[in-house]
C-alpha positions as CSV (number, residue, x, y, z in Angstrom):
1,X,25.7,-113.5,7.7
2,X,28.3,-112.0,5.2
3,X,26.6,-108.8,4.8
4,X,26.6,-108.5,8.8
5,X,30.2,-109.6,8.8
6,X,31.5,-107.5,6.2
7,X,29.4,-104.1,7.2
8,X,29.0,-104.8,11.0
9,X,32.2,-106.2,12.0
10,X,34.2,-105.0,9.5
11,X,35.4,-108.5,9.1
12,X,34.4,-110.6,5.2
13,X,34.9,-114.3,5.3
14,X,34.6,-115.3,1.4
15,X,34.2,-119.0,1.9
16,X,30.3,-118.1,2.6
17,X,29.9,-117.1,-1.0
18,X,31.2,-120.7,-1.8
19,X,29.0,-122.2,1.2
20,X,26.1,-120.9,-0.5
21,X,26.8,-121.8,-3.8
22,X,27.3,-125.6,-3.2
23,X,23.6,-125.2,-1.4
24,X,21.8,-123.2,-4.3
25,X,23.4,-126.0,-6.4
26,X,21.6,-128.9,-4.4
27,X,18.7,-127.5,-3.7
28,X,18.1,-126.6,-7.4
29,X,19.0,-130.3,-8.5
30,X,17.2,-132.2,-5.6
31,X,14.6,-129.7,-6.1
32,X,14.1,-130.9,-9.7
33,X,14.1,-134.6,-8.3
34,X,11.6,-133.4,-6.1
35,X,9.4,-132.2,-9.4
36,X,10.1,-135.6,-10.6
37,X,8.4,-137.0,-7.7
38,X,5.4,-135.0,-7.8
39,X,4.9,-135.1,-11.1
40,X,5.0,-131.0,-11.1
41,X,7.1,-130.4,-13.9
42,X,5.9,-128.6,-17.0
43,X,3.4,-131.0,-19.1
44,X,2.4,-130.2,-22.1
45,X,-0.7,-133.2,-22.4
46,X,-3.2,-131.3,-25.0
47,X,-3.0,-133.7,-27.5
48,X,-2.6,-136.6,-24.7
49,X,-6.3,-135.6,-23.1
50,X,-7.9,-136.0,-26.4
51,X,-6.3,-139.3,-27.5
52,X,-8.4,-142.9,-27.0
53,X,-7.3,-144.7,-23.0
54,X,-5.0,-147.0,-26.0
55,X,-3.4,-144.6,-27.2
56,X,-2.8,-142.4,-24.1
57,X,-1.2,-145.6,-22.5
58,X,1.2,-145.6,-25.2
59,X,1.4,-142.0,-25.3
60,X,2.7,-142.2,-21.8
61,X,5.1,-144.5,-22.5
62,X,7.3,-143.1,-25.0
63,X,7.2,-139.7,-22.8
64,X,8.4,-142.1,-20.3
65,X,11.2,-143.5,-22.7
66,X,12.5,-140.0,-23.8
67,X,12.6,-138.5,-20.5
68,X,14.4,-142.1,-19.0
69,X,16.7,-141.8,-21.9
70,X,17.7,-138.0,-21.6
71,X,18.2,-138.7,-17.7
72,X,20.6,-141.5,-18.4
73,X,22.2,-139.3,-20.7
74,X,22.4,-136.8,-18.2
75,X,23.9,-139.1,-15.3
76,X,26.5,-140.6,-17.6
77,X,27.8,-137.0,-19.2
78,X,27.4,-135.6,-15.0
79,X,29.8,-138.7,-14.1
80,X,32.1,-137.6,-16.5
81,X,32.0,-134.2,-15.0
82,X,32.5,-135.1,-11.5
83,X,35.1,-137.1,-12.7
84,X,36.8,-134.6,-15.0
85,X,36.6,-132.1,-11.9
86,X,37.9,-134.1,-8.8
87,X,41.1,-132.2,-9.5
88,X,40.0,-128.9,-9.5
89,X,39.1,-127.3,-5.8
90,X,37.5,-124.7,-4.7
91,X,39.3,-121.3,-4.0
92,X,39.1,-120.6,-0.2
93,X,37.4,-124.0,1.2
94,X,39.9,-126.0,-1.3
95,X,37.2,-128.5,-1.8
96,X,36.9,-130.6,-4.6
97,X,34.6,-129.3,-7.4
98,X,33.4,-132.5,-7.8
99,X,31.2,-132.5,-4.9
100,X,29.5,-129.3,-6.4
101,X,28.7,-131.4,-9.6
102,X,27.8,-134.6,-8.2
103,X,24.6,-132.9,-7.8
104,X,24.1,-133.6,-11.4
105,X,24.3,-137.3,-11.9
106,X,22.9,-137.8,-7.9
107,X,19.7,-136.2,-9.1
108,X,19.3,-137.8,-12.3
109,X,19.5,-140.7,-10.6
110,X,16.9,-140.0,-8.4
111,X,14.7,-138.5,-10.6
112,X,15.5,-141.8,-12.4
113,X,14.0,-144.0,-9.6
114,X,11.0,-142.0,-9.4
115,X,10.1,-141.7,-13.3
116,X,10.3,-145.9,-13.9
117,X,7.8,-145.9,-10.8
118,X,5.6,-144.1,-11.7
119,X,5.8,-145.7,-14.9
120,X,5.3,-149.2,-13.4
121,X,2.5,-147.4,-11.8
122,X,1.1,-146.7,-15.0
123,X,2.0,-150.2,-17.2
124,X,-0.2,-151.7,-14.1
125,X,-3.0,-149.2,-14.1
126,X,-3.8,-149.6,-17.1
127,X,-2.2,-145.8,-18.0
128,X,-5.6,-143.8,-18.6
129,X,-5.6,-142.6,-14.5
130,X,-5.1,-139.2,-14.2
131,X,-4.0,-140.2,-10.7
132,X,-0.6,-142.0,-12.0
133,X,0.1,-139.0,-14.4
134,X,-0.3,-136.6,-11.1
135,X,2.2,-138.2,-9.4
136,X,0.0,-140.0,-7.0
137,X,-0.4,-144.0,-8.3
């Protein structure tokens, strides 16, 4: 739409560039919560495949703790953020830039959510499924 404004019409309307900015932002952080969900993010289980069901279990669990701890460490430094930002606005739509970072500790918390089910899922399977580590308990 801007290129057609700007070379078509002859007419630019800048506050696109920020309209499209606020979406790449979302849809890269609810994307990621997304990953979360399915389970689709990089995994690096070599040693994981070849450990005994025990260990694997536990295994799973403090992957589970370190991810759940650097997500709450990422909610509580993104709250901070949005809250450090509320006073700064946006140049043409004179938004807050808070709602551009609230995309941070929104899909932390999401991702959250999904990582202590699909732990639960785990603790309650038994944790040697393959299923539960796929996303799909």
């Amino acid at each position: 739409m801007q290129v057609l404004l700007r070379y078509a019409i002859k007419v630019s309307f800048p506050a696109i560039e920020e309209i499209v900015s606020i979406a790449f932002i979302y849809t890269i952080f609810l994307g990621a919560a997304v990953g979360m969900k399915r389970s689709e993010h990089l995994n690096i289980d070599f040693l994981l495949k070849r450990a005994p069901p025990g260990t694997q279990k536990a295994l799973r669990l403090v992957v589970a703790a370190g991810t759940a701890l650097f997500l709450f460490f990422v909610v509580r430094e993104g709250l901070g953020f949005v809250g450090d930002s509320y006073t700064q606005t946006t140049t043409y739509l004179d938004l807050p830039m808070s709602y551009f970072y609230a995309a941070i500790p929104g899909s932390g918390l999401i991702m959250l959510y999904y990582l202590a089910k699909r732990t639960c899922a785990c603790i309650r399977s038994g944790g040697a499924s393959e299923g539960v580590e796929g996303g799909h308990p």
